[in-house]
N, C-alpha and C positions, 0 to 999 in steps of 0.2 A: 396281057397280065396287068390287075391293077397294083399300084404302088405307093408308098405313102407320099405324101406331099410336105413342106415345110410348115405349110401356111393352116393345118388340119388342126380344126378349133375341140371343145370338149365335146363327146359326144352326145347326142340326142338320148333324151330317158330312154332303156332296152322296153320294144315292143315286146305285148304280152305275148307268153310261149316262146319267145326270142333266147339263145343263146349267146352269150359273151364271151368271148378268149380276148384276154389283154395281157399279153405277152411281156414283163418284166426284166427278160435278160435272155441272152443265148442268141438271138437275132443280129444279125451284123460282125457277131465276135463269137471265139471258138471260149466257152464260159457261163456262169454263171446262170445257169439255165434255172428260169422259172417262169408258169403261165397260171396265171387266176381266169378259169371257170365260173360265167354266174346266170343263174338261172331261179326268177323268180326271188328277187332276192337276196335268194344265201350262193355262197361262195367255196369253191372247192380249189386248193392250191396240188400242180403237180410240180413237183420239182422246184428246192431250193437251195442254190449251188453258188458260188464262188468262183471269180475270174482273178486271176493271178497279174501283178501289175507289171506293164512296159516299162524299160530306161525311161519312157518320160514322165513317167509319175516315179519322182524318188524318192525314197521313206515311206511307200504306202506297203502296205502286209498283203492286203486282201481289197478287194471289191466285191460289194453287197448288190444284189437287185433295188431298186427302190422300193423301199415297203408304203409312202406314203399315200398309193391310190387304195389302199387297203387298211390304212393305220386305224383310221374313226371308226372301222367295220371287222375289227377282228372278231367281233364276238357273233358275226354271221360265218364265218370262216367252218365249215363243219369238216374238215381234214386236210391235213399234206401229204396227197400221194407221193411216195419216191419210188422212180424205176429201177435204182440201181444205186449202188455205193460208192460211187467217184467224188469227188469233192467238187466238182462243175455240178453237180447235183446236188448233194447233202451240204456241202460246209457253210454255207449261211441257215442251216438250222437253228443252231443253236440263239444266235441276232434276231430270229425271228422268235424266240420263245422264248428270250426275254422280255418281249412285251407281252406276250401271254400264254404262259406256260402248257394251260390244261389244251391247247389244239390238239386233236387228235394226230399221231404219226400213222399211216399206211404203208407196208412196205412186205418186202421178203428178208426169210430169217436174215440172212447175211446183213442184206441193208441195212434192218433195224438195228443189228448188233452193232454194225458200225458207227454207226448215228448215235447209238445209246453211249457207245465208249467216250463220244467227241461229246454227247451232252453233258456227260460226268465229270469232265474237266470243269466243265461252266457251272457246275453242280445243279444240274436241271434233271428231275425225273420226271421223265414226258408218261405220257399215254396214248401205248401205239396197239397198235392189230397188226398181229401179224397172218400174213394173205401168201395163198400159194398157185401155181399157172393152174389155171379152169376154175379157178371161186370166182364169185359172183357175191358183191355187198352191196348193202344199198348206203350210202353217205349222205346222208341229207335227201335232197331231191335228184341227187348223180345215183345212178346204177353204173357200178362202175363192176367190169369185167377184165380178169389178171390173164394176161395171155405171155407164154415163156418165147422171150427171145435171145439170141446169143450176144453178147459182149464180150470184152476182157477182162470180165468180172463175170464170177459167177452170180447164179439168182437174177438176171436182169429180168425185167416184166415191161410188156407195153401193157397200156390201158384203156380199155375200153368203153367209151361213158356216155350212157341211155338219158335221153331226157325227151321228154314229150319235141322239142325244138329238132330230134334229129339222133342218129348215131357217130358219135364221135370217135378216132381212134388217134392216142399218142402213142407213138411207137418208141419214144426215149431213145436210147444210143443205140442200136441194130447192127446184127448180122447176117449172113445165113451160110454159116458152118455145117455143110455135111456130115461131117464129123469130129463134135467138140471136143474134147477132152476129156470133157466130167458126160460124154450124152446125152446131152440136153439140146434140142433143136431148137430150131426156131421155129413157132408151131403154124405152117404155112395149113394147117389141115382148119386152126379156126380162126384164120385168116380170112380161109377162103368162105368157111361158114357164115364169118362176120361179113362178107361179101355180098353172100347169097339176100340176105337181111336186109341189105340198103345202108350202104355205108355217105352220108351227107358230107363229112369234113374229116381229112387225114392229115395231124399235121407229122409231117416226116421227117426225119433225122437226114443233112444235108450235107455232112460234112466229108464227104467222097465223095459226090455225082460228077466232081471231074474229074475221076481218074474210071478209065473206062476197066470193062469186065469184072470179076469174081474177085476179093479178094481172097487174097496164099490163105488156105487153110492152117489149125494153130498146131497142128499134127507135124507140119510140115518144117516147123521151126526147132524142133528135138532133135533131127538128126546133125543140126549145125551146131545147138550148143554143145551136143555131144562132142563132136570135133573139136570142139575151142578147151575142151575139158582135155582130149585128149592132145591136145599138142601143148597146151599149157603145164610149164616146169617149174612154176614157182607159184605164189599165190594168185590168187581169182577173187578179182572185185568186180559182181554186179549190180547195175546198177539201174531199176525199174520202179515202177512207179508203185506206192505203197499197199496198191488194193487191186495189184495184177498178181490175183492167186493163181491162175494160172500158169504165168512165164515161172512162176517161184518154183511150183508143185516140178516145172521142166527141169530148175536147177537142182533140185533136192535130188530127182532122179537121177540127174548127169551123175550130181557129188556123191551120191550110195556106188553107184557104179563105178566110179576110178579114186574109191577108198578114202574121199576128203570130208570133211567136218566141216559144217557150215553153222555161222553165225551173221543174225543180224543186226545191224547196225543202224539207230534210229528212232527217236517216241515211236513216231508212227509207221515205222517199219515193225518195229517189236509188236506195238498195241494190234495193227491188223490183223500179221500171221499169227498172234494169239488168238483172236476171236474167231479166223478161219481154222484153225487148228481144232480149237473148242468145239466148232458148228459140224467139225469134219469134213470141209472144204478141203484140208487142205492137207494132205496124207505124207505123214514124218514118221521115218521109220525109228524107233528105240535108239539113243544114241546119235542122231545124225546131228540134230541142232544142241551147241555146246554154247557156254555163255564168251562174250569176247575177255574175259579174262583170263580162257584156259589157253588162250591163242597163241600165248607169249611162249609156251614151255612144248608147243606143238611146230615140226618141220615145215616151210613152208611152203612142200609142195603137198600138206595134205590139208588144205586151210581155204575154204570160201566163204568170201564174206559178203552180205547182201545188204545195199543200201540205196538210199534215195539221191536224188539229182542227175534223172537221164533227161531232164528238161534245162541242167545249167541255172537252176535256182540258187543265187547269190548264198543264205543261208544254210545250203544242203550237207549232205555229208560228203559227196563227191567233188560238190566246189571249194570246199575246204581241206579235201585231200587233196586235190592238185593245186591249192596256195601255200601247201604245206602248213597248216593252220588247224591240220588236227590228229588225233593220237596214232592214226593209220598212216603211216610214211608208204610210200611209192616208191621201191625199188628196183633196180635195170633188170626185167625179165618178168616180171609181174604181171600181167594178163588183169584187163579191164574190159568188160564186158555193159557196153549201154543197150539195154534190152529195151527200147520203146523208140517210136517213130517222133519226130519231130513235128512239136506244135507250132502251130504259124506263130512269126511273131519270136521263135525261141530261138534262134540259127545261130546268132551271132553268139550267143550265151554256150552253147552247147559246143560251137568250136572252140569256144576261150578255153574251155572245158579240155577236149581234147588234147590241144595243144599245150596245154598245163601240164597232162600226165603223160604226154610222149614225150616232152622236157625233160622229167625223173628218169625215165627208160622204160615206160611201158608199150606194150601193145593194147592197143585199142581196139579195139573191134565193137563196129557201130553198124545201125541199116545201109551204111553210105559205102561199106565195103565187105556186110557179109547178112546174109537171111536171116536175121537176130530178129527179127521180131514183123508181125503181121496186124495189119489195124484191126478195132473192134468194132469201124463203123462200114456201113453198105458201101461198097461201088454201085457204077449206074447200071450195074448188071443186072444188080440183086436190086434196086429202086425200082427200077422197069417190071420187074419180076415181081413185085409186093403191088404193085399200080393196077398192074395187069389180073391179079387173083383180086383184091381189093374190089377192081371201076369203084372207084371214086368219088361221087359228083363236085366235091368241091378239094381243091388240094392248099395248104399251106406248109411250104418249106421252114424248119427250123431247124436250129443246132448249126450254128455255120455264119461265115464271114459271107458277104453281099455276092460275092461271084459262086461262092454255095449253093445259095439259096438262089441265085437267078438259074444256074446249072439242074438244079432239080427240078424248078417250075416246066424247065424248056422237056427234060426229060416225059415230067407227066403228060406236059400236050401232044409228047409221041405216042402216047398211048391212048389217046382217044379224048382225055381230058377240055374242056375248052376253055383257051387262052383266058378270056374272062371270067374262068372259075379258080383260077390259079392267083394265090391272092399271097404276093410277095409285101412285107410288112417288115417293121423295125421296132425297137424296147418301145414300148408307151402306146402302140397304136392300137385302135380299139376294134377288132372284128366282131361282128355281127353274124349268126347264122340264125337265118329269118328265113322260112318259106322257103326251104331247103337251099338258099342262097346265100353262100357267104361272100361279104365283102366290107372293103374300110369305112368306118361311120364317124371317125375322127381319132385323137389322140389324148392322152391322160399323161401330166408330168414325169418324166422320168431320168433320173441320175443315175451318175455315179456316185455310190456311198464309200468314199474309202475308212478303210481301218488301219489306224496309225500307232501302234503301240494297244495302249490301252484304252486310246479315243476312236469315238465311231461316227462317221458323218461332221466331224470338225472339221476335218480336209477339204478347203476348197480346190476350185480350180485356179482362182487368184494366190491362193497361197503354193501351189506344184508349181505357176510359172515364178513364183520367186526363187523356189527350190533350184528350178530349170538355170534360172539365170546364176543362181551364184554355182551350182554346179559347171557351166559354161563358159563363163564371163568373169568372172568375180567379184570383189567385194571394194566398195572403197567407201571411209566415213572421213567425214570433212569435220575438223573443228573447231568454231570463233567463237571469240568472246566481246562483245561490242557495247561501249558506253552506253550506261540507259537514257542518259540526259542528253549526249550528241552524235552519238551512234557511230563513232569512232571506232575503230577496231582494236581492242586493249592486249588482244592475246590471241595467235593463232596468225596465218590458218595453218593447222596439224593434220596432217594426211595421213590417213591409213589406208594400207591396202594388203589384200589376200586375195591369189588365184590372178590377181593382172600383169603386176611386172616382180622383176626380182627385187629391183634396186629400186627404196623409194625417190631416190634423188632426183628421179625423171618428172616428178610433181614440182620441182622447183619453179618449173615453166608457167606452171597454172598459177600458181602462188598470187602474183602480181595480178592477174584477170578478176581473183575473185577479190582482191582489196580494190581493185578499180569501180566492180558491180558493188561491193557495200558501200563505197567513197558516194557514188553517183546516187544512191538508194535514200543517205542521210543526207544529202543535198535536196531531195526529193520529199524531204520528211518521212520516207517510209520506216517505221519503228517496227513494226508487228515483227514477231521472230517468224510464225509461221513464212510470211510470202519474203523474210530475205533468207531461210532455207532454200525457198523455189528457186532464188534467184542463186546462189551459190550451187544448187545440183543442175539451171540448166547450162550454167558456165563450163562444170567443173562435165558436164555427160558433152557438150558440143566438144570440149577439148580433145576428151580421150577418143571420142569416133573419130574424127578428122587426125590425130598424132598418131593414136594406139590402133585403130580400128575394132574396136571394143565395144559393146554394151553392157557394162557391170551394173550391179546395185549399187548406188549411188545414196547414202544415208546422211546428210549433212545436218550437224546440230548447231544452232546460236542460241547462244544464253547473252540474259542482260546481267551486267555487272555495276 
C-alpha cells in the first residue's frame, strides 16, 4: 500500500486527461469530510462538513477543512456535491459560501433543505439542484451519477463521477440495510452495473472495517426502544443526534403507542424535525408533538422529550440537564435514553454525561447496556461485499481515523485488489488518477481552521497551547518597577497567581531571586525592559518546576519609572 510521506513536496502540474482528488478533511479523523475533484482545470467539491473539537483545543466551536488550496480558484469551482445531511458533511457550508456565494449546491431534497435552513442563519441564499437516486448531470466537465445508499439519515446518495481520466465512485457514509425503515436500499443493482463499466477509483467510507460482519439492521432497534417506553414510569429523555430521522420516527412510534406526548428540545432539534416533517420524512401523527411549554400542566409519565448531546457536547441540551444548568431537572425515576453510538474521541465526555444523570436518579440506558441504537456506516462485511460487486482497480479508503483507513485497504486486497493500488492517504495529499492508475504525487497545505465565537481561522495552534497551559498549569504575572537612570528596583515584585497555588504567600521565596537577577542585570548595565522580563520569567519558571512542579504561564511586566 502506498502512503503519504512527511517530506511530500507540491505536486507536479496534473497530466493532460489526469484526474485530481485532494482530500481536504475526513482522512485521519472521524469529521469534516471534504475532497476537491479536478479535471482539466475546473473543480468539483464533494462534501463540506465540520469536525467538532477535542479537550485539547479549548474555546474552539468547530473546525473547518482548509479552504486555502482552492481559495484563488473558487470561480473554477462548478459545484458542491453533498451526500448526505450530517454535519461532518454539510456544516462548513455555509464558511465556504461566504467567500462565494453563487457556488452551485448539489444534493437530495432532505440535504438541501437542511443546508438551506443552516445557510439562512448565515443569511446566504445559495443555488442548489436538487438530484434524485438514478439522475445523471453533467457538472462542468464531472458526469456525475446519484446512486441511493442507506445511512442514518434519510436521502443519502453516493456519487458517481465520469471524466474522460476514468470512472470514479464516492460512496459518502454507507450501509447495506436489507430492510430500511423508509425502503430505500442501497442500490447494489447499479452498483454492480457501475461495475460491469470499469470502475478506476472507489474512494470508500472506512469507518467500520474493524468491526467485523453485518451491521444490526435499524428495524431491529424498535423493539428495544419499545421496552424502555414500556418499563419507563415517569418521563423519557432522548437523546440523539439532530438529523437521525429515523431513531426519532422510532421514538414518535414508541410515544403514539404507550399514550405519551413528545416534545423537542433544541435550535437544531426543532429546525431538522421541521424540515423532515415538511419533506415527509418524518411521519407525526396529529397531536403527538406539543410545544415544551404545555409540558408543565402534563403527568409525567405521559411526557417525552427529545434532545441533543448523545455525544457529551459541553454545550448540549443533555450536558446541561445533567449540570442541572437547564430548565429540564432530572428527577429519581426518569428514564434517559442516549440513542447513538459513540464517536471516537467522545468516551470520556459521554460518561461525565451519564454519571451526571444517574446522580439525579435516573436510568440510563445507553449502547453500553442495551440495543439503542445501530451504526449508519458499513462493516467489513458489507465493504467486502461493495469491493467484490465493484472490482475496483484502484481503491482509496476515506471517512475514518488512520487504523480505518489502513483496515479497509487490508480488506480490499482480500478481495483481489493489489496492494499497490490501495492508495492510503491524509488532508492535503494530492492523488493522481492517470492511465487508470492512481497514486500520491505530492501534498498541498492543509490546517486546521478553527471557529472561535465569531472569528474564523484566528485560532492558532500557538494560541490553544496557551489555552492548554493556563487550562493545566496556571497563571502567574510578576510585577516591577525599576529606576530608569539606575535600574534599581523602586516597586515590586507583586505576584499573582491563578490556577497554581492557594496561598500567594509561597512566592515569598522567589521574591529575593528575582531582586538578586535585576540587582546583577543593572550591574551589567542591562536597561532594556524587554530582556529584564526574560530574565525575571526565566527565574521566576525554574523556581516554580523545581518547588511547585508546575509549568504555568509566566507573564512578567517591568516598567521604567
Amino acid at each position: 500500500m502506498s502512503h503519504p510521506h512527511p517530506e511530500l513536496g507540491p505536486p507536479e502540474p496534473l497530466p493532460a486527461g489526469g484526474l485530481r482528488i485532494v482530500p481536504l478533511g475526513g482522512l485521519g479523523e472521524i469529521g469534516r469530510n471534504m475532497a476537491v475533484y479536478e479535471y482539466d482545470g475546473r473543480l468539483l467539491v464533494v462534501d463540506c462538513g465540520v469536525l467538532f473539537p477535542e479537550d485539547a483545543q479549548p474555546g474552539v466551536d468547530l473546525i473547518l477543512p482548509d479552504f486555502e488550496f482552492i481559495r484563488d480558484r473558487l470561480d473554477k469551482v462548478d459545484g458542491i456535491v453533498l451526500t448526505h445531511g450530517h454535519e461532518d458533511h454539510i456544516g462548513a457550508v455555509p464558511y465556504l459560501l461566504r467567500e462565494k456565494p453563487d457556488i452551485p449546491l448539489i444534493g437530495s431534497p432532505l440535504t438541501l433543505a437542511l443546508v438551506e435552513a443552516k445557510l439562512r442563519e448565515h443569511r446566504i441564499t445559495p443555488y442548489s439542484l436538487t438530484v434524485r437516486e438514478g439522475q445523471r448531470e453533467r457538472i462542468g466537465p464531472f458526469d456525475c451519477e446519484f446512486v441511493a445508499v442507506n445511512h442514518s439519515i434519510p436521502d443519502a446518495l453516493a456519487v458517481a463521477i465520469r471524466t474522460p481520466a476514468g470512472l470514479v465512485i464516492h460512496t459518502g457514509d454507507f450501509k447495506i440495510d436489507p430492510l430500511p425503515l423508509d425502503g430505500r436500499v442501497t442500490d447494489l443493482r447499479a452498483l454492480a452495473r457501475l461495475g460491469e463499466e470499469g470502475v478506476d477509483l472507489i474512494l470508500s467510507d472506512s469507518t467500520n472495517a474493524e468491526v467485523p460482519g453485518f451491521v444490526t439492521p435499524e428495524r431491529d432497534i424498535a423493539p428495544v426502544v419499545d421496552r424502555v417506553f414500556a418499563n419507563a414510569r415517569r418521563r423519557i429523555v432522548v437523546a440523539c443526534f439532530a438529523s437521525h430521522v429515523h431513531r426519532v420516527q422510532q421514538v414518535l412510534d414508541a410515544a403514539a403507542k404507550h399514550k405519551r406526548k413528545v416534545a423537542f428540545v433544541g435550535r437544531s432539534m426543532v429546525r431538522n424535525m421541521g424540515v423532515a416533517r415538511d419533506l415527509g420524512y418524518l411521519k407525526v401523527p396529529d397531536g403527538l408533538v406539543v410545544d415544551t411549554k404545555q409540558l408543565e400542566d402534563m403527568p409525567d409519565e405521559q411526557v417525552v422529550l427529545v434532545c441533543t448531546g448523545s455525544q457529551g457536547e459541553p454545550m448540549s441540551a443533555l450536558s446541561r440537564i445533567a449540570n442541572r444548568d437547564h430548565w429540564i431537572r432530572i428527577s429519581e425515576g426518569d428514564t434517559v435514553l442516549l440513542a447513538s453510538s459513540l464517536i471516537p474521541g467522545n468516551e470520556n465526555a459521554v460518561y461525565r454525561v451519564i454519571n451526571g444523570l444517574s446522580r439525579w436518579g435516573a436510568n440510563v440506558v445507553h449502547k453500553g447496556n442495551a440495543l439503542v441504537h445501530t451504526s449508519g456506516h458499513a462493516a467489513a462485511g458489507e465493504l467486502l461485499y461493495v469491493y467484490n460487486i465493484v472490482k475496483p482497480r484502484n481503491v482509496m479508503p476515506v471517512h475514518g481515523e488512520w487504523r480505518h483507513l489502513r483496515a479497509n485497504g487490508e480488506l480490499a486486497v482480500l478481495t483481489g485488489v493489489p496492494s499497490d493500488r490501495v492508495v492510503l492517504a491524509e488532508d492535503g495529499v494530492v492523488v493522481d488518477l492517470v492511465d487508470g492508475v492512481a497514486r500520491i504525487t505530492g501534498a498541498v497545505p492543509c490546517h486546521n481552521v478553527y471557529v472561535d465565537g465569531s472569528t474564523v481561522g484566528d485560532v492558532t495552534e500557538a494560541s490553544l497551547k496557551d489555552r492548554r497551559i493556563l487550562r493545566d498549569e496556571g497563571f502567574i504575572s510578576v510585577f516591577v518597577a525599576v529606576d530608569s537612570a539606575s535600574g534599581k528596583i523602586v516597586a515590586g515584585p507583586q505576584i499573582s497567581a491563578r490556577g497554581v497555588v492557594q496561598d500567594d504567600a509561597v512566592f515569598d521565596q522567589v521574591r529575593p531571586r528575582i531582586e538578586d537577577a535585576l540587582a546583577k542585570a543593572a550591574q551589567d548595565g542591562v536597561n532594556d525592559t524587554y530582556q529584564l522580563q526574560q530574565f525575571v520569567r526565566r527565574v521566576v519558571g525554574k523556581w516554580v518546576n523545581e518547588s511547585l512542579r508546575r509549568r504555568p504561564m509566566i507573564v512578567p511586566v517591568v516598567v521604567e519609572v
